[in-house]
C-alpha positions as CSV (number, residue, x, y, z in Angstrom):
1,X,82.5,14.0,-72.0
2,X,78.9,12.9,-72.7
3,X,76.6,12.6,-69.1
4,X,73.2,10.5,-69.6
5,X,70.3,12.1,-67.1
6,X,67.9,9.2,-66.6
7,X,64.4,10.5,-67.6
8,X,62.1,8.5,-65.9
9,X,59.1,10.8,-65.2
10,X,60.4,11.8,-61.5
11,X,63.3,13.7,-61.3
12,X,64.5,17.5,-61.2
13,X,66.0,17.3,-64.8
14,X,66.3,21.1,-65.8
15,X,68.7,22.4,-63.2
16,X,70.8,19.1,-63.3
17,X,70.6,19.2,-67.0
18,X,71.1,23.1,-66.8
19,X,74.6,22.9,-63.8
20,X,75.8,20.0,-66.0
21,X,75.7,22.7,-69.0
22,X,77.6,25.1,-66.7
23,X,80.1,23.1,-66.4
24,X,81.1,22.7,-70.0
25,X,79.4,19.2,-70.1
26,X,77.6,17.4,-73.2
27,X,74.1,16.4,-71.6
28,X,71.8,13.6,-73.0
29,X,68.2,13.5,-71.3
30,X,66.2,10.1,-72.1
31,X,64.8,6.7,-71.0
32,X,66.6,5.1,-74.1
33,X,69.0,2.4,-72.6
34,X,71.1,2.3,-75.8
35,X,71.7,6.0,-75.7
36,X,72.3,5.9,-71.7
37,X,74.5,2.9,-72.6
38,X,76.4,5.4,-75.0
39,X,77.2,7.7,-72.2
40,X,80.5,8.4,-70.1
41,X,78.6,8.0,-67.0
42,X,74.9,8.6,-65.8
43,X,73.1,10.3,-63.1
44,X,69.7,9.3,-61.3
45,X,67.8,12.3,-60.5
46,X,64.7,11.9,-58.3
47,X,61.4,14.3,-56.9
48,X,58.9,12.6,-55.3
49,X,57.7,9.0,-53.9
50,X,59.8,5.7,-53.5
51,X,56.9,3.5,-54.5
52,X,56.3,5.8,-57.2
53,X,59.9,6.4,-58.9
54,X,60.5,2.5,-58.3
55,X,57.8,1.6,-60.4
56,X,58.6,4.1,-63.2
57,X,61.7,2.7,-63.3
58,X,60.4,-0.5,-63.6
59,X,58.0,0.0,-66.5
60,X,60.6,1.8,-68.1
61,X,62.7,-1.2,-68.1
62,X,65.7,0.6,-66.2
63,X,66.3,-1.6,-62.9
64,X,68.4,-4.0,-64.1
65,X,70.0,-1.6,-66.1
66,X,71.0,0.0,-63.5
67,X,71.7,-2.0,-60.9
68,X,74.3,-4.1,-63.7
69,X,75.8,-1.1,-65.0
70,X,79.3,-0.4,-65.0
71,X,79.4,3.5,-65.5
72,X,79.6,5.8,-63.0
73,X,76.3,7.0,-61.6
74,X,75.5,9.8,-59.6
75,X,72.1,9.2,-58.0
76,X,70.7,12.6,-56.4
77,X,68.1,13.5,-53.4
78,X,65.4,10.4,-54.1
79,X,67.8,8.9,-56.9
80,X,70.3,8.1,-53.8
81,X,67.8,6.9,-51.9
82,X,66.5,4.4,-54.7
83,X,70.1,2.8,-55.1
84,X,69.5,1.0,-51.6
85,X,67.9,-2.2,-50.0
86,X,64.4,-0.8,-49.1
87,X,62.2,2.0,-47.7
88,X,59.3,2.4,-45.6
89,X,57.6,5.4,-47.3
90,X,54.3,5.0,-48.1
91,X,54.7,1.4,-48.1
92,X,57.4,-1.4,-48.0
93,X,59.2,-1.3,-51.5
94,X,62.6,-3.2,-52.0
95,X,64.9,-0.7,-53.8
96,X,67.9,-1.5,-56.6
97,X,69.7,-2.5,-53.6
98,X,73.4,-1.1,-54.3
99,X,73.9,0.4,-50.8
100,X,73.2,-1.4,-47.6
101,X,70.6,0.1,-45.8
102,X,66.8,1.4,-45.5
103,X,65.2,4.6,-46.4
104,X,63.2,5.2,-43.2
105,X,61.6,8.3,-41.7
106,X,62.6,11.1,-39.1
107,X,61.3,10.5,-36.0
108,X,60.5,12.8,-32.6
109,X,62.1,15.5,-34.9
110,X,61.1,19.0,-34.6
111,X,60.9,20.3,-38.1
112,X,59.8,17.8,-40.6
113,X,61.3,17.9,-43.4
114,X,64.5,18.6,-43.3
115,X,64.9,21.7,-46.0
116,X,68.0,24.2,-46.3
117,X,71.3,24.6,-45.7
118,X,73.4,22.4,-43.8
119,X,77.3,21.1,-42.9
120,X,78.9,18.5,-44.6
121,X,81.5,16.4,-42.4
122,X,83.2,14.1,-43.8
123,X,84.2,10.5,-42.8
124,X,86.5,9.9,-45.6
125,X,87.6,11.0,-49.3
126,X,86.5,9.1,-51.8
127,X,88.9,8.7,-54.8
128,X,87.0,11.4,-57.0
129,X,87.0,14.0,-54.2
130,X,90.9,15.4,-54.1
131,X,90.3,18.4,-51.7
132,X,87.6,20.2,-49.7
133,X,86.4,23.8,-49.3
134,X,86.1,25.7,-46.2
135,X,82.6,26.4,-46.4
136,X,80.5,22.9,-46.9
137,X,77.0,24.0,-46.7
138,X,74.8,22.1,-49.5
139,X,71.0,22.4,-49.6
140,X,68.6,19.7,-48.4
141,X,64.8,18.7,-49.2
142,X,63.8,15.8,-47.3
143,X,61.6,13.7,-45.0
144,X,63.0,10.4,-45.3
145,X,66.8,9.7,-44.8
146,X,68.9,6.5,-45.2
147,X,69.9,4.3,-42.1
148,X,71.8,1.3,-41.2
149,X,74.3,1.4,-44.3
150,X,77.6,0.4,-44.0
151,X,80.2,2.4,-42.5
152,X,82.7,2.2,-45.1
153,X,79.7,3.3,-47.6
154,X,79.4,6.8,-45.8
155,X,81.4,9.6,-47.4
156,X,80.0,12.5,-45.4
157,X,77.0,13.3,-43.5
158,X,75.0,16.3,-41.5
159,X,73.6,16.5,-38.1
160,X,70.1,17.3,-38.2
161,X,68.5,17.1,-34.3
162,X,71.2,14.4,-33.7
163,X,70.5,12.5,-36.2
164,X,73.3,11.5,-38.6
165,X,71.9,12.2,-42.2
166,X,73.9,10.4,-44.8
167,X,75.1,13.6,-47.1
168,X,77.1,11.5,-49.7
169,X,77.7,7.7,-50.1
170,X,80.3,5.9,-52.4
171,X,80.5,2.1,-53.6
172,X,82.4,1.2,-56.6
173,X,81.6,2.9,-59.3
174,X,78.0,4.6,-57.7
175,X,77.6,7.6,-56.1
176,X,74.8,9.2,-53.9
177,X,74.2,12.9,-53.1
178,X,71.2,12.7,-50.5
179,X,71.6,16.9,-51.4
180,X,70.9,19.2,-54.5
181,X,74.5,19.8,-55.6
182,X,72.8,21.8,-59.0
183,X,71.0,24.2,-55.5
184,X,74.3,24.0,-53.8
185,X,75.9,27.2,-54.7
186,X,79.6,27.2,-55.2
187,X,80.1,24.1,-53.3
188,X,77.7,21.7,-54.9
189,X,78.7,23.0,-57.9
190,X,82.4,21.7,-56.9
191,X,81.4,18.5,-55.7
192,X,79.5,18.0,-59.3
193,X,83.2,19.5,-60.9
194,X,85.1,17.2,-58.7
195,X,83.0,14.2,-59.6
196,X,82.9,14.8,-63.0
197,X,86.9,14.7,-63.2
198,X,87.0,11.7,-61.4
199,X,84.6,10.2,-64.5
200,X,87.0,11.4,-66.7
201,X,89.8,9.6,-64.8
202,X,87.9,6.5,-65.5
């Protein structure tokens, strides 16, 4: 099974690239869209800005790429975040627009951002998922989080200060993981397994 990483100057590639590696997967690293088009499915890493990673992907010529592919994708931390509608960070900037929803900033919360270890719950299994482990603690990094999505987006989220904190989302054939799975111990590591089966079940 061949897994594109979509270099586009803003992304953690080395420890996805390296947990992709663990798990026995053949890892392709580029901005080429006939080699990501060459690919059993794709993920959408992402450090950083909105504004910034938006127009990297831009200039690379990889929106509409994305946003009319028909491979799984696995977007991860700001590469979720960039597959929906909009965010406020830094300034307005529309985003591919697969999920519903805004990227918009905690507010009144204590501890800003939102880094460690956290509970998954989960709202419903999506078709690649086909059981769950007893300990569901995955590792966070962020200061922006994504609201008003649909409901029947939301795979599972965590409560930070009462706030619901979308975790994972599912539509079609895209995938989000507001989380680091590859910093995730065991259990990212078993979400990245599970999802990876479910590409080869495509």
């Amino acid at each position: 099974m061949r897994i594109g990483i979509i270099d586009y100057g803003m992304g953690n590639l080395f420890s996805v690239e390296q947990a992709l590696k663990r798990l026995g997967v053949d890892v392709t690293v580029t901005a080429d869209r006939e080699q990501l088009d060459a690919m059993d499915a794709l993920i959408l890493p992402g450090v950083g800005a909105f504004p910034d990673a938006m127009k990297r992907l831009h200039d690379a010529g990889l929106t509409s790429f994305i946003e009319s592919t028909k491979k799984p994708l696995l977007g991860i931390c700001l590469g979720m975040q960039l597959l929906f509608e909009e965010s406020d960070e830094v300034a307005y900037t529309k985003g591919l627009g697969i999920f519903s929803g805004r990227i918009t900033k905690f507010q009144n919360i204590p501890r800003i951002p939102h880094m460690g270890w956290n509970d998954l719950q989960f709202a419903q299994m999506p078709n690649w998922l086909t059981s769950l482990q007893e300990e569901r603690f995955v590792y966070f990094v962020h200061s922006f989080y994504a609201s008003e999505l649909k409901r029947e987006e939301l795979v599972a989220f965590a409560d930070y200060y009462d706030v619901q904190v979308p975790g994972i989302v599912a539509k079609n054939n895209f995938t989000g993981m507001q989380f680091h799975p590859e910093k995730s111990g065991q259990f990212g590591l078993f979400l990245l397994q599970q999802w990876l089966e479910g590409v080869k079940q495509c």
